[in-house]
KEKOL-650437 format. One record per atom (N, C-alpha, C): x negated, y, z. Coordinates in steps of 0.2 Angstrom, whole numbers, plus 5000, padded with zeros to 4 digits. Each point is the difference from the previous one (the first is absolute). Layout:
N
XYZ ...
This chain:
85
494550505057 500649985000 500350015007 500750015000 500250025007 500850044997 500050055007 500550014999 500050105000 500550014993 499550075004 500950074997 499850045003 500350065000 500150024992 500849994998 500250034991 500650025003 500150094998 500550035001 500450025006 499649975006 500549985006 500249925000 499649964996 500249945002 499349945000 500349955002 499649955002 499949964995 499450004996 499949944993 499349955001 500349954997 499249975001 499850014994 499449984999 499649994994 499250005000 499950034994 499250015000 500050085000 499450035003 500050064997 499050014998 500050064998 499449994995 499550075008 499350004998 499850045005 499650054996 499950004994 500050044998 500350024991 499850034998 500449994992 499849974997 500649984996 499949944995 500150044992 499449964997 499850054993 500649984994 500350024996 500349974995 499749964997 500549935000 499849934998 499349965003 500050025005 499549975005 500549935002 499649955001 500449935001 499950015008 500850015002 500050005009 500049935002 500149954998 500049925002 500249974995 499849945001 500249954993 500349935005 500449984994 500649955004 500149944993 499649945004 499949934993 501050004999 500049964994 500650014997 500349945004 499649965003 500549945002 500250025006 500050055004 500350035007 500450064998 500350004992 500550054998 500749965002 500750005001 500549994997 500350034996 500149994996 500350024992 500649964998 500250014993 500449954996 499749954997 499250044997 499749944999 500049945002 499950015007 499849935004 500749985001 500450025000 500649985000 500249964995 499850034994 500149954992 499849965000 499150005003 499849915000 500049975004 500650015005 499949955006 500549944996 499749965001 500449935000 500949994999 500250035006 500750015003 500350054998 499650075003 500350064998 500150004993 499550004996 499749994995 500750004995 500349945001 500549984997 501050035002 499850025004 500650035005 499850054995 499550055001 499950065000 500450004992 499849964995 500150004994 500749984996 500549985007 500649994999 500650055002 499650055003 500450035005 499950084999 500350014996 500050084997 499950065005 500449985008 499950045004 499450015004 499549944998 499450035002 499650044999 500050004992 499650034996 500050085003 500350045004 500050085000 499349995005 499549955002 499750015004 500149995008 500450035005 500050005005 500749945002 500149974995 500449955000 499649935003 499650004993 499649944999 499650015006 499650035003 499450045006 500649985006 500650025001 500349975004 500149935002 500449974994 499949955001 499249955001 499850014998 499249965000 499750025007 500250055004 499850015007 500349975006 500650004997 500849975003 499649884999 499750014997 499949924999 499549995003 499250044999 499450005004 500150025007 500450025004 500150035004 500249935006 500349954996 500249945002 499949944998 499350024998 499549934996 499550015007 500049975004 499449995005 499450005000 499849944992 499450004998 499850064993 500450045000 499850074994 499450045004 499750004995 499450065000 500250055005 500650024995 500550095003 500350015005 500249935004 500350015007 500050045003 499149995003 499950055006 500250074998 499750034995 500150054997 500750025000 500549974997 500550015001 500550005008 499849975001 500250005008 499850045004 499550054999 499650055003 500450044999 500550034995 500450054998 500350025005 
């Protein structure tokens, strides 16, 4: 990980040190440290917002607002994370 030289510019990310085979698994990621809609759907709160609220459904709506809340929930899992952005 780091920071590395794309095009003339500065990106972070991962980069790989040798090739990677088709459909070789480069890292695996448990589903409860995804954000999604899903977890959006069964949150409690969201949950029900999300199901009243047409303008969430495109996706980056619902993802917005739900980071927009966890971001100012102190005791959220996603704070730090969020706040690192």
């Amino acid at each position: 990980t780091g920071l590395f030289d794309l095009e003339g510019h500065k990106v972070r990310g991962l980069m790989a040190k040798g090739d990677i085979a088709l459909g070789e698994k480069v890292f695996l990621m448990p589903s409860n440290l995804l954000l999604n809609l899903g977890m959006i759907r069964s949150d409690p709160v969201m949950g029900k917002v999300y199901n009243e609220t047409n303008a969430m459904h495109d996706g980056l709506g619902g993802l917005a607002v739900y980071l927009m809340r966890e971001s100012m929930n102190k005791s959220s899992f996603w704070r730090p994370y969020i706040c690192s952005l």
